[in-house]
N, C-alpha and C positions, 0 to 999 in steps of 0.2 A: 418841459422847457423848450422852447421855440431855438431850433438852430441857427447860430451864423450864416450867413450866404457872402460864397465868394465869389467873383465872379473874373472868368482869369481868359484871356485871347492867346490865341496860338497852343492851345491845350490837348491837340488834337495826336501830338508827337513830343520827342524829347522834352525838354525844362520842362515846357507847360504842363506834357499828364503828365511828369513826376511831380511838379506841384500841387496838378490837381488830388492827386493820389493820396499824398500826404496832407493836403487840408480835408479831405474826406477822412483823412484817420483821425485827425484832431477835432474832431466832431462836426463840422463844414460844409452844409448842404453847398453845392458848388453847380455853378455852370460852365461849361465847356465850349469854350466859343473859338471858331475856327474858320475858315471858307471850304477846307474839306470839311463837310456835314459828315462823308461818311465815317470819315476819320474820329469825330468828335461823337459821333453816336457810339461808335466801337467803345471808345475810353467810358463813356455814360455807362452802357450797360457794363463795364468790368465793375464800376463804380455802386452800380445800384444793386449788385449782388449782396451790399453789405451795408452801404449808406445811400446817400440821396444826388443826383446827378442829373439836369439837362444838357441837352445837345444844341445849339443855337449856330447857326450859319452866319457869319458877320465877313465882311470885308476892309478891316479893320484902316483903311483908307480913307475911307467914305464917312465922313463926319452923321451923317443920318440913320446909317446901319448900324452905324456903332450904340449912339444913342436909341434906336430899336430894339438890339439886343441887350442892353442894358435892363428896357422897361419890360421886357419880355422877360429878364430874369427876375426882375420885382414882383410881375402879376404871377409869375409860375413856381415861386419857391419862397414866395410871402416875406420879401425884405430882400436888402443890401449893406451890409459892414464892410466887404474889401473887397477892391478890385485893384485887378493883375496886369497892368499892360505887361505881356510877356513877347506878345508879336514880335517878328523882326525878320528882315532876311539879311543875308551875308555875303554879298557878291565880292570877288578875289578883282580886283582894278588895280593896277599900277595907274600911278597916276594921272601917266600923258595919256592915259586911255579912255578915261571916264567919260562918258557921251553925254549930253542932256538930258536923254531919254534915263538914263541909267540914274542920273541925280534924282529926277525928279519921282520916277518910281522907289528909289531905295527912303527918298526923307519922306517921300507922303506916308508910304509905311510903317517906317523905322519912329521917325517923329512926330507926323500926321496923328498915327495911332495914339500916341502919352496925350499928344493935346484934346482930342475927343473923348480920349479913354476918361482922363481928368474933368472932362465938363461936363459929361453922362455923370460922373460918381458923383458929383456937386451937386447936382440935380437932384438925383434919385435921393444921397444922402438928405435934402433937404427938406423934398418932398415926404422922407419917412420922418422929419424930425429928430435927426439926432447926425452926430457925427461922423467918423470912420478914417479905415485906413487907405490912400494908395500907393502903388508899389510898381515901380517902374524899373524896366529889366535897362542899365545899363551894360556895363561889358568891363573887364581887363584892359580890351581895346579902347575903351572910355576912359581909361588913365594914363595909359603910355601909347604912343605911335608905336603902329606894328606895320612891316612891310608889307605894301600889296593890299591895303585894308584903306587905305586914304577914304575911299566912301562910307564906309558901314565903321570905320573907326570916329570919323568924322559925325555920323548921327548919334552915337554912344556918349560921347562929348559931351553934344547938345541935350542929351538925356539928362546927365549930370546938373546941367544948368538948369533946363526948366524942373526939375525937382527940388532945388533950391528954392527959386522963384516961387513956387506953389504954393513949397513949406509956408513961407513968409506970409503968402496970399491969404493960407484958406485955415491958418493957426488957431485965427479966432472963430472959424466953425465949426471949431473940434476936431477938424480932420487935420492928420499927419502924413507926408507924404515922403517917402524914403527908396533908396534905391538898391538894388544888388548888381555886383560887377562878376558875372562868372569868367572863369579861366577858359582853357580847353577843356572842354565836356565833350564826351563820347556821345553824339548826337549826329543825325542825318546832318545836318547844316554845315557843323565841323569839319564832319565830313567830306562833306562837297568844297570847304575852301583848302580842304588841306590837298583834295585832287589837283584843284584847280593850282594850285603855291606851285606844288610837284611838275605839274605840268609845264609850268613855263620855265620850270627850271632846267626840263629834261631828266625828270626824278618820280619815281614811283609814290605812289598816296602815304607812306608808312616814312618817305623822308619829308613829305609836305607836312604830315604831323608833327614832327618831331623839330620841325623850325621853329614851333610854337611851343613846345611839351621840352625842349631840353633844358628848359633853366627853371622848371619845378620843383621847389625846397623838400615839397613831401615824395616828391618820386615818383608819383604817379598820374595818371590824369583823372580828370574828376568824372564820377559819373554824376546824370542829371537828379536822381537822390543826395547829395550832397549841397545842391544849390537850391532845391526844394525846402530842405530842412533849414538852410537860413531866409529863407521866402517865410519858413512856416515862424519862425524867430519875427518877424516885421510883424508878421498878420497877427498875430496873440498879445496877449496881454501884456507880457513881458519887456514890450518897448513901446511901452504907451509914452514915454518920457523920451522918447525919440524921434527927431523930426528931420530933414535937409540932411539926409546922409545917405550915402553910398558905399555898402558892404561892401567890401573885396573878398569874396572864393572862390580862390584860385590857385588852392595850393601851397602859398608862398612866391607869386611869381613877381607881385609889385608889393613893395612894403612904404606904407605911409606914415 
């Protein structure tokens, strides 16, 4: 039997190889697409010890590379079923501070990336004749206003909406598009906003964390296997009857 292919951005660290990890266990020829290459080969070959993994360079920006590494992962692993906008960066802005520069880098990114990621899957799913899943990384930060996040809470938002919008769009060509909103994951990224909280507050990285991590229902913070396994919930069968929605896990931290 011919495997699924998934194909997922930002796969090179955190969410992404934990996602990609777990759609290789669920049987998932996957592609690993990243702008560190070397990064995305490392996770390939952990990947191909057991199952099946490309490494693809994309600059998930740039509406042409995206759809490149998209067709790159059709001719090199014989199909497309889901793709993963997981991309994203997280820059820490109060928000008299936010520059132009900094808008226009964090949405072509943050958002750039859903809208490409989504017109490559169109394509390719169209081009193979059949349907599919996509799955766009919203955030926590995409349901509630968080301080110091005004940018990168701001494109998690707009994640939410164009996932709806899609839904609607691309219904009737069998493709379903749906969202996940992760918490605090113990992630490089997290990381770096939870330095940067701390820092402006005059506060070491472990109280920058914890401005975000103290109103956790389950107590702890999530590691990036946790958001992967409801990634892997969207991608399978199981929510085939699922469209225009945006998972929350995060622990318990927004209840809707």
């Amino acid at each position: 039997m011919t495997k699924k292919v998934a194909f997922i951005t930002g796969a090179a660290q955190g969410i992404g190889k934990a996602i990609a990890h777990r759609l290789s266990n669920d049987g998932f020829a996957v592609a690993i697409a990243d702008f560190n290459l070397e990064g995305a080969q490392a996770v390939a070959a952990e990947i191909n010890e057991t199952g099946r993994a490309i490494a693809v360079k994309v600059d998930v920006s740039d509406r042409d590379q995206v759809f490149a590494a998209v067709e790159t992962t059709v001719a090199e692993l014989g199909g497309l079923d889901v793709v993963v906008n997981n991309a994203g960066v997280g820059p820490t802005t109060p928000i008299e501070t936010i520059t132009p520069e900094q808008f226009e880098k964090v949405y072509a990114i943050n958002v750039g990336s859903v809208y490409w990621g989504i017109q490559a899957a169109v394509k390719a799913f169209r081009d193979l004749g059949h349907g599919g899943k996509i799955i766009n990384a919203s955030s926590q930060a995409g349901q509630v206003g968080n301080p110091e996040l005004a940018l990168y809470g701001g494109t998690k938002f707009a994640i939410r909406g164009i996932t709806q919008t899609a839904a609607r769009d691309l219904a009737d060509q069998g493709i379903t598009v749906n969202a996940y909103c992760p918490g605090i994951v113990k992630t490089p990224m997290m990381m770096d906003i939870a330095h940067k909280v701390g820092q402006n507050a005059g506060k070491d990285d472990e109280w920058g964390m914890q401005q975000f991590a103290k109103d956790i229902t389950l107590g702890r913070l999530s590691e990036p296997e946790d958001v992967a396994a409801c990634v892997a919930y969207l991608a399978g069968p199981d929510s085939n009857y699922m469209t225009g929605q945006a998972l929350i896990i995060d622990g318990g931290m927004v209840f809707n």
